[in-house]
KEKE-3310 file (N, C-alpha, C; in steps of 0.2 Angstrom, whole numbers, plus 5000, padded with zeros to 4 digits):
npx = (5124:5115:5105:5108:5112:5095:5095:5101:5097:5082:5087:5091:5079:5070:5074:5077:5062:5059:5065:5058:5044:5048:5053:5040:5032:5037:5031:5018:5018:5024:5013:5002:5003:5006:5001:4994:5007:5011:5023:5025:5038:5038:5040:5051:5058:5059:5050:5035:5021:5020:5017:5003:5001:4989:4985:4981:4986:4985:4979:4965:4962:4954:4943:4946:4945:4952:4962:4968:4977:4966:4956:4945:4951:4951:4936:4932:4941:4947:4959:4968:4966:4970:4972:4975:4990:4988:4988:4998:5001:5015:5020:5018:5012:4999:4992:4980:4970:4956:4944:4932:4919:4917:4926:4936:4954:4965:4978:4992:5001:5014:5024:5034:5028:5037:5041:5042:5043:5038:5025:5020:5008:5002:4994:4995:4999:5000:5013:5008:4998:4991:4987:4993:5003:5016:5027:5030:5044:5049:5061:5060:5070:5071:5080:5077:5075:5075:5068:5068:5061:5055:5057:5053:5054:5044:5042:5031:5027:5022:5025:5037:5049:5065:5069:5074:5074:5070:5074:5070:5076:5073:5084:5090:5098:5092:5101:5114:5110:5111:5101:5089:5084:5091:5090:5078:5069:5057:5042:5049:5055:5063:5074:5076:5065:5066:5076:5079:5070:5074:5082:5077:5080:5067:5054:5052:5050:5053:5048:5055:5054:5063:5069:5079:5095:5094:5093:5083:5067:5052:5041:5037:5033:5024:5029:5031:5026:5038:5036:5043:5047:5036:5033:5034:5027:5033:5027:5029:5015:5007:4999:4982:4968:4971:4982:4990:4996:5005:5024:5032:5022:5019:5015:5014:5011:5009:5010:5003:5009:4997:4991:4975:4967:4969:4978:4982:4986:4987:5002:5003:5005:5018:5015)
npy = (5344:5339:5336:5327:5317:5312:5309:5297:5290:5287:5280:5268:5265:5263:5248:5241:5241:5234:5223:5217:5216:5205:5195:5195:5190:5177:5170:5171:5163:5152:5148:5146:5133:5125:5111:5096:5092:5100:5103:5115:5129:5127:5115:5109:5116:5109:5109:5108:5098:5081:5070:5058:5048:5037:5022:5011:4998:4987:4978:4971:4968:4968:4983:4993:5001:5014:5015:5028:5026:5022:5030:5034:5037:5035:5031:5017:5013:5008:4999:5009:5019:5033:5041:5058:5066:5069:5078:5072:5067:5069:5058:5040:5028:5020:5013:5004:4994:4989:4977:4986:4993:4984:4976:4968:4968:4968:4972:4981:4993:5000:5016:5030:5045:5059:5077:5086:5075:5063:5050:5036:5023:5008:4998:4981:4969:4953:4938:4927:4933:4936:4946:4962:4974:4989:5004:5018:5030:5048:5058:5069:5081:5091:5104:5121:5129:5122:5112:5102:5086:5075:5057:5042:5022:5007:4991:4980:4969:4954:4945:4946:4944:4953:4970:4979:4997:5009:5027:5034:5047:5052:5053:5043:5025:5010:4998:5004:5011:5017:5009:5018:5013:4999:4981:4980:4974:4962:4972:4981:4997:5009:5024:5015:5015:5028:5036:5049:5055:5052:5064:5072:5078:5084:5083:5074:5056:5037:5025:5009:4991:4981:4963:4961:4964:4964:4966:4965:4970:4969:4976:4991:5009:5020:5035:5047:5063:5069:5080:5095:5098:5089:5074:5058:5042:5027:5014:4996:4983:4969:4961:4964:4951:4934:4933:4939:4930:4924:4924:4937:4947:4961:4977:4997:5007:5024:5038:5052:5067:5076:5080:5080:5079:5066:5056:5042:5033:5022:5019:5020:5005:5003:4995)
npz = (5063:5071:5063:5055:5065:5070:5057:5056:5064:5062:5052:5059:5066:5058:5053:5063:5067:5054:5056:5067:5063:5053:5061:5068:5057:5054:5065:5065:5054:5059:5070:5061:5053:5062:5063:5059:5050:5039:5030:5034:5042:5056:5056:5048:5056:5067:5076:5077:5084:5086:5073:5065:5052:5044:5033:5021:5014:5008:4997:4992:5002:5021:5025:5037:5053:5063:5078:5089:5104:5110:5105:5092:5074:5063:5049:5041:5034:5016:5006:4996:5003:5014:5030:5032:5039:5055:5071:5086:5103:5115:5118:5124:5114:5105:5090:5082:5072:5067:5062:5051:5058:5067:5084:5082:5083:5070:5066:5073:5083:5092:5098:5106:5105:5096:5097:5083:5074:5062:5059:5050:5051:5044:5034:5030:5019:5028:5032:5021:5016:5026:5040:5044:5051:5045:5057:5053:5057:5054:5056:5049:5045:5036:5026:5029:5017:5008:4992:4987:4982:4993:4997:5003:5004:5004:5006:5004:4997:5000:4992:4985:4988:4994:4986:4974:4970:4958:4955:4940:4928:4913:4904:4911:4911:4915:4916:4918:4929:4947:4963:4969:4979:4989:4990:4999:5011:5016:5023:5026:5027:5017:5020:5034:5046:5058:5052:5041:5028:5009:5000:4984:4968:4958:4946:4931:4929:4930:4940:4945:4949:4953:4956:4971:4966:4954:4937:4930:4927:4938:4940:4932:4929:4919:4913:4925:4936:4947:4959:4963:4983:4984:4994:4994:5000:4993:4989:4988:4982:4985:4969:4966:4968:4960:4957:4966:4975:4966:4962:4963:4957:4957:4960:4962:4975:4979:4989:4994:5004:5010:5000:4997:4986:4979:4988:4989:4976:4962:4952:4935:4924:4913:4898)
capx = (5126:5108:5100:5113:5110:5090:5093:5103:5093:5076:5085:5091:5073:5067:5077:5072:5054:5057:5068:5054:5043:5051:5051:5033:5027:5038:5030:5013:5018:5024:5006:4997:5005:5007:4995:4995:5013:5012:5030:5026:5040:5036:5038:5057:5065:5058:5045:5031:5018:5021:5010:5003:4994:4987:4988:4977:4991:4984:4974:4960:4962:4948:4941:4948:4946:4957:4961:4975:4977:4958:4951:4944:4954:4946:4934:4933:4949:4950:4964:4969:4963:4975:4972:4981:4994:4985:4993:4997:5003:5021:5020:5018:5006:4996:4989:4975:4968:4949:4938:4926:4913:4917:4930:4942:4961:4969:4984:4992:5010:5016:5028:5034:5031:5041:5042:5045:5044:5030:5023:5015:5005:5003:4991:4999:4999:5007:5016:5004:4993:4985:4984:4998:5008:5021:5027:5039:5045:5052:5062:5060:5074:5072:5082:5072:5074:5075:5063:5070:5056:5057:5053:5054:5051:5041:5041:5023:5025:5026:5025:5043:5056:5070:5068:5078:5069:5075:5068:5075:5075:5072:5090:5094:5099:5092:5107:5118:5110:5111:5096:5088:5083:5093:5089:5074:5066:5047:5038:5055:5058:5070:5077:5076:5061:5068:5080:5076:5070:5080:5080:5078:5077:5060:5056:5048:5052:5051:5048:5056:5055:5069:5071:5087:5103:5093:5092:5075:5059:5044:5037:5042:5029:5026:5033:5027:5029:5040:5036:5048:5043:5033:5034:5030:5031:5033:5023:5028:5012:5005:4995:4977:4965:4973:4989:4993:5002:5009:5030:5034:5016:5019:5012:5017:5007:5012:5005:5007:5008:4993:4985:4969:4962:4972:4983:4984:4986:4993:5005:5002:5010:5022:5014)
capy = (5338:5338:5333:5319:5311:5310:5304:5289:5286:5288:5273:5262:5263:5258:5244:5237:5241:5228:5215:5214:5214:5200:5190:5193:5186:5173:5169:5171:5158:5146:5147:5145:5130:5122:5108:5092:5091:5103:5106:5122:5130:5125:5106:5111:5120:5103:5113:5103:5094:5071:5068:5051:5046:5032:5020:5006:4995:4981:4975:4966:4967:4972:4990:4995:5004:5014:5021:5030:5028:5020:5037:5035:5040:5034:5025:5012:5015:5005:5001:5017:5026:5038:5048:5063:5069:5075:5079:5068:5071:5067:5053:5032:5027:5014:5011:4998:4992:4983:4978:4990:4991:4978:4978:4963:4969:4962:4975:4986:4995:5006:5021:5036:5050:5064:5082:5088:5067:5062:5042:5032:5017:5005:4992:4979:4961:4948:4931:4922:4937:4937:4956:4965:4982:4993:5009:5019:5035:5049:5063:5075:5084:5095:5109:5128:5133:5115:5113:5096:5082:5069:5050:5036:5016:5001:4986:4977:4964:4947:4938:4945:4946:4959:4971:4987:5000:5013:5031:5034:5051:5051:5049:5036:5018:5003:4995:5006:5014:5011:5008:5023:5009:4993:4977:4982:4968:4964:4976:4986:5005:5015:5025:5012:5017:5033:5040:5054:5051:5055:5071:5071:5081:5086:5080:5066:5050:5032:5019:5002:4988:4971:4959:4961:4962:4960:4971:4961:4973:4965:4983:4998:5014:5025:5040:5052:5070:5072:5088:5099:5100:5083:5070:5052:5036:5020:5007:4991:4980:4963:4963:4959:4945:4928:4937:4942:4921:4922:4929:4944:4950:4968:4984:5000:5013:5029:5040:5060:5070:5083:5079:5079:5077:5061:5054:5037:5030:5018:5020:5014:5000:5002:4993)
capz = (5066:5074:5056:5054:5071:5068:5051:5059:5072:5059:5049:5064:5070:5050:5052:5068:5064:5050:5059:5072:5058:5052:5068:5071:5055:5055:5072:5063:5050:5064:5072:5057:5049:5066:5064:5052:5046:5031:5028:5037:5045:5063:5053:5046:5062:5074:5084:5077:5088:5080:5066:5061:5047:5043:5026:5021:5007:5007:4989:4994:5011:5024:5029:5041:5058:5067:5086:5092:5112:5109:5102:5086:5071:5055:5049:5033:5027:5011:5003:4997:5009:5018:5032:5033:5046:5061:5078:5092:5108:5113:5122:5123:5110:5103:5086:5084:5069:5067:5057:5050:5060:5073:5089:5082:5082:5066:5068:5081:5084:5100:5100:5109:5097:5098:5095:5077:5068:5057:5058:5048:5051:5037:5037:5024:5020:5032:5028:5018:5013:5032:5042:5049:5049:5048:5058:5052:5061:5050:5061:5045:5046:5029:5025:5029:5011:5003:4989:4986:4984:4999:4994:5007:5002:5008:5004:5007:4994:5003:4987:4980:4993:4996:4980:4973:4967:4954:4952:4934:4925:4906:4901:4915:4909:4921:4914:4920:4936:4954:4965:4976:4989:4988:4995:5005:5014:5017:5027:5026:5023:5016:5021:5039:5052:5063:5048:5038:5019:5005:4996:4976:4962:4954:4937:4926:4931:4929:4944:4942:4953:4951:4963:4974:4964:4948:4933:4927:4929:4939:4938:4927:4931:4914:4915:4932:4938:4954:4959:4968:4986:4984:4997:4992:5000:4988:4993:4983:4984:4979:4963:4967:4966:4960:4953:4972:4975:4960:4965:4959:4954:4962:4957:4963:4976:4980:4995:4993:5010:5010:4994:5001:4980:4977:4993:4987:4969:4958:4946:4930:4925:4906:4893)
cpx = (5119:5103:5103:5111:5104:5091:5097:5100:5086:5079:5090:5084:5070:5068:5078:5067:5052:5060:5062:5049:5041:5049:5042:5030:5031:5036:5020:5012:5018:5016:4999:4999:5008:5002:4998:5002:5011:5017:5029:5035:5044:5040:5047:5060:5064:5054:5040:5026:5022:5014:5009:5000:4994:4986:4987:4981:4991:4979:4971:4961:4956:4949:4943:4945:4951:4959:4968:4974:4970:4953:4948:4946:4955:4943:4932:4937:4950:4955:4965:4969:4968:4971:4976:4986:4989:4989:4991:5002:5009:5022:5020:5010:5005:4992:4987:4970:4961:4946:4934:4921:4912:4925:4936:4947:4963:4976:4986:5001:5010:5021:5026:5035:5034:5041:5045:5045:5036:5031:5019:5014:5001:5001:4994:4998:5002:5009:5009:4993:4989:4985:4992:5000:5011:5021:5031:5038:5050:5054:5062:5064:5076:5076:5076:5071:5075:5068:5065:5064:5059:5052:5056:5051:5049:5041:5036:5022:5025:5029:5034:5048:5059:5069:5074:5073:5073:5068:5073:5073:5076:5080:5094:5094:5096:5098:5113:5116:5109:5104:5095:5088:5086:5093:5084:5068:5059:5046:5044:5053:5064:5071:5074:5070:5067:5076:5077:5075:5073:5078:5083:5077:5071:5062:5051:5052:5047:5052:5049:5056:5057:5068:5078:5091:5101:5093:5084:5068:5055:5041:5040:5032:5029:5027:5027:5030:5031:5040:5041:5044:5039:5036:5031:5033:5027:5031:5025:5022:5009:4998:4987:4972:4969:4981:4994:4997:5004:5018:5029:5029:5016:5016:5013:5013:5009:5006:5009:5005:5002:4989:4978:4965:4962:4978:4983:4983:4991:4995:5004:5007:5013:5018:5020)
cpy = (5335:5331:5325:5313:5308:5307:5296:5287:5283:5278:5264:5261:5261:5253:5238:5235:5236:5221:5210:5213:5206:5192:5187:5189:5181:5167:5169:5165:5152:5144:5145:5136:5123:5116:5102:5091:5094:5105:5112:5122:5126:5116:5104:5111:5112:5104:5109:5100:5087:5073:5061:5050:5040:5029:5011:5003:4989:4979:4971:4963:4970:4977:4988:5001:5006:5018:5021:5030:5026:5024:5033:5037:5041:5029:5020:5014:5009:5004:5006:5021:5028:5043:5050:5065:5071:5073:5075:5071:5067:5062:5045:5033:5022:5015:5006:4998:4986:4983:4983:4986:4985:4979:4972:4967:4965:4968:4980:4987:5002:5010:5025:5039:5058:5072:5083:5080:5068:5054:5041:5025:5014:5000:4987:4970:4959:4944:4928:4926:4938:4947:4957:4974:4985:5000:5011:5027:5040:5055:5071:5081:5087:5102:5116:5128:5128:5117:5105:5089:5076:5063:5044:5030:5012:4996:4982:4972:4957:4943:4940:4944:4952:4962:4977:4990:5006:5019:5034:5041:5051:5048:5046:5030:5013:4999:4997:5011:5010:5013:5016:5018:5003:4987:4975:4976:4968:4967:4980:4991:5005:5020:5019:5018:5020:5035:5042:5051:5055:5061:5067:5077:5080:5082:5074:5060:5041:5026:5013:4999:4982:4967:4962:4959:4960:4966:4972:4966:4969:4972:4988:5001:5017:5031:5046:5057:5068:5077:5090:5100:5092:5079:5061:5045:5032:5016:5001:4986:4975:4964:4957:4953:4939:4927:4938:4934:4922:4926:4932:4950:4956:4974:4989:5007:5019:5034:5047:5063:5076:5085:5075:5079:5068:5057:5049:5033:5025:5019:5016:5012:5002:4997:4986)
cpz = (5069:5069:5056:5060:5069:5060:5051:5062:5068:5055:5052:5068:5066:5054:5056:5069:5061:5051:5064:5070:5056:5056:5070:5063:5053:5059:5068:5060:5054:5066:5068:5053:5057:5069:5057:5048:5039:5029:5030:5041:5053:5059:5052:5053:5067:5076:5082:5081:5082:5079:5064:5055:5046:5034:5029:5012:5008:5003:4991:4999:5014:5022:5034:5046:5060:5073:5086:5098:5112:5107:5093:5081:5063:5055:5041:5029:5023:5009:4996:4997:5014:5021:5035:5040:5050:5066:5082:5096:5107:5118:5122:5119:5106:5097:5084:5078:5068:5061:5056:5052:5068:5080:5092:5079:5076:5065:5071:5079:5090:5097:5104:5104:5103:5094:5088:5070:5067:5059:5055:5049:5045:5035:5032:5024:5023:5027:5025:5018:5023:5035:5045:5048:5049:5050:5056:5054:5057:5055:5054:5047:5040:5030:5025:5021:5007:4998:4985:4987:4990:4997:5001:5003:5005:5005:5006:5003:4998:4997:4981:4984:4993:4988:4982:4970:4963:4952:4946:4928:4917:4901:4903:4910:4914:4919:4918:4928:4943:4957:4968:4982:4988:4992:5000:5004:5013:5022:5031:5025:5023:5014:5029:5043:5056:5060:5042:5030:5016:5002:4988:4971:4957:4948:4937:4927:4931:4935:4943:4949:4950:4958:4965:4967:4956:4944:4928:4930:4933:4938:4937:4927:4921:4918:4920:4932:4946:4955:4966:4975:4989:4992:4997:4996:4996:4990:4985:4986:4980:4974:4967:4964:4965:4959:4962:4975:4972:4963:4958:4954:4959:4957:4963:4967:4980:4984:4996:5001:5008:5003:4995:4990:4981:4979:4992:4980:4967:4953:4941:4927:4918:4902:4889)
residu = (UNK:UNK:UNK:UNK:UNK:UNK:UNK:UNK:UNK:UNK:UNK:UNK:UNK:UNK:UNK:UNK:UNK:UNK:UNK:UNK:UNK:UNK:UNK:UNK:UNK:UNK:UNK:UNK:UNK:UNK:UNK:UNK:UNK:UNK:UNK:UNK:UNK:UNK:UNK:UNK:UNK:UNK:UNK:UNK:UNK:UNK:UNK:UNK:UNK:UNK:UNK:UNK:UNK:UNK:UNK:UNK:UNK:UNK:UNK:UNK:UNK:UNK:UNK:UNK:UNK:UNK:UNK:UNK:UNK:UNK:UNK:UNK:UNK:UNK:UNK:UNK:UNK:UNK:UNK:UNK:UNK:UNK:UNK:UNK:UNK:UNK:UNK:UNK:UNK:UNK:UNK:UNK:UNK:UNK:UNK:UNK:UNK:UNK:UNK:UNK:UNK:UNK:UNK:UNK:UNK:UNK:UNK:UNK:UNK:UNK:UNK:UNK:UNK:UNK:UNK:UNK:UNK:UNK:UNK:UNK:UNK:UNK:UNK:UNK:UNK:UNK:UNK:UNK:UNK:UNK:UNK:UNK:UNK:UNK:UNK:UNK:UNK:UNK:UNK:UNK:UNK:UNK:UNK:UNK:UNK:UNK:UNK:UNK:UNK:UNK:UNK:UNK:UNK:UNK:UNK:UNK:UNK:UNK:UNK:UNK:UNK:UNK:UNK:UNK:UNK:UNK:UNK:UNK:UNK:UNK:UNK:UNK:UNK:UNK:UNK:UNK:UNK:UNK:UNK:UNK:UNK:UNK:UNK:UNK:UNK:UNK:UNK:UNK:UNK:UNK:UNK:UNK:UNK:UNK:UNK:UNK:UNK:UNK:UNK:UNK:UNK:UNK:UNK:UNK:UNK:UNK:UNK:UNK:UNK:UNK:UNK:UNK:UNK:UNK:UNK:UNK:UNK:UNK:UNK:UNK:UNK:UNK:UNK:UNK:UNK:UNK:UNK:UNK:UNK:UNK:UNK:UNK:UNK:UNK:UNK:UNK:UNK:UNK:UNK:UNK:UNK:UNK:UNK:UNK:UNK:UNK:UNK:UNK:UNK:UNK:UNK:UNK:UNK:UNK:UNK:UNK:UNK:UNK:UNK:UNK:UNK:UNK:UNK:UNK:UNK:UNK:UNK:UNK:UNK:UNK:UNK)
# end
């Protein structure tokens, strides 16, 4: 009866061994990936320090400066030029936008950040091409075991108005599909500033952009990898140089979370 005891007892003490185990490198993972919004862990449950990055979407617009709370935060951001998530504290906050190189404001935007949300500022044309920008505040509220890419939209065109945007997998029809974003204004997201972005399915994929309510292309992507996991916001933005007046002259830039190779590009346009 002796034996029997110590051999229950030997594999209830396994078995706590590996729960605590468990716990502690779960706790290891947390501390390591607790920085920059990396879809770690810590990024998923909420615990999170806020994260902002920054995002130069404006086609022959200045360089750009940028301070957070008046720190220093990048310098000649082009357009783009993304920098990455980094931690901010969780408190009242100021983003402030200059000229490279000099200490004239051409845009700015305030929040309270919060534990566990990600922001991006987004420096973008105004009305009539001048400076401006958008915040938009993501409470990232992903599933633990999700492996679902996450795509948020912007709209940055002045020159077309309210668009739909369509993400369209190989045997989609535009004829027959509905929008992922529909209706989204200028210097709009969608999903809305301080609601989660949407979850998708991985895969090859085709980027269209209609006007509102329209079926008519202004821009159609050739076909892209969404990779599982992925996080992309859609920046629709006006086509540069003299093409940038013209309506509905858009082109399409896509801004990947922690691809520190190639964090802003543009999709190339269909033929």
């Amino acid at each position: 009866m002796s034996g029997a005891n110590d051999s229950y007892k030997k594999r209830t003490l396994s078995g706590w061994i590996k729960a605590i185990a468990l716990i502690a490198g779960l706790g290891s993972v947390l501390l390591l990936s607790a920085c920059g919004g990396d879809d770690g862990p810590d990024d998923r449950l909420g615990l999170s320090k806020p994260a902002l990055r920054l995002i130069n979407a404006f086609p022959d617009g200045p360089t750009i400066d940028v301070a957070t709370n008046g720190t220093n935060s990048a310098s000649g951001l082009a357009y783009l030029g993304v920098k990455a998530y980094y931690d901010i504290d969780d408190t009242a906050t100021t983003v402030t936008a200059t000229l490279n190189g000099t200490t004239t404001p051409v845009a700015n935007a305030s929040f309270t950040a919060a534990t566990g949300h990600k922001y991006t500022f987004a420096f973008v044309a105004g009305t009539s091409a001048s400076n401006d920008a958008v915040l938009i505040d993501d409470p990232y509220e992903k599933g633990l075991l999700s492996n679902q890419a996450r795509v948020r939209i912007l709209n940055a065109a002045f020159n077309a108005g309210a668009v739909d945007v369509y993400i369209l997998k190989p045997t989609d029809s535009l004829a027959s599909a509905t929008p992922v974003a529909g209706n989204v204004g200028f210097k709009t997201a969608y999903p809305a500033s301080g609601n989660d972005s949407i979850d998708l399915d991985g895969g090859t994929v085709t980027i269209v952009v209609t006007n509102s309510g329209s079926k008519t292309p202004i821009f159609t992507s050739t076909q892209t990898s969404l990779d599982d996991n992925a996080d992309w916001l859609i920046n629709v933005v006006p086509q540069q140089g003299i093409a940038a007046v013209t309506p509905n002259a858009v082109k399409v830039l896509v801004v990947k979370t922690n691809d520190t190779d190639n964090p802003g590009f543009e999709l190339t346009a269909a033929s």
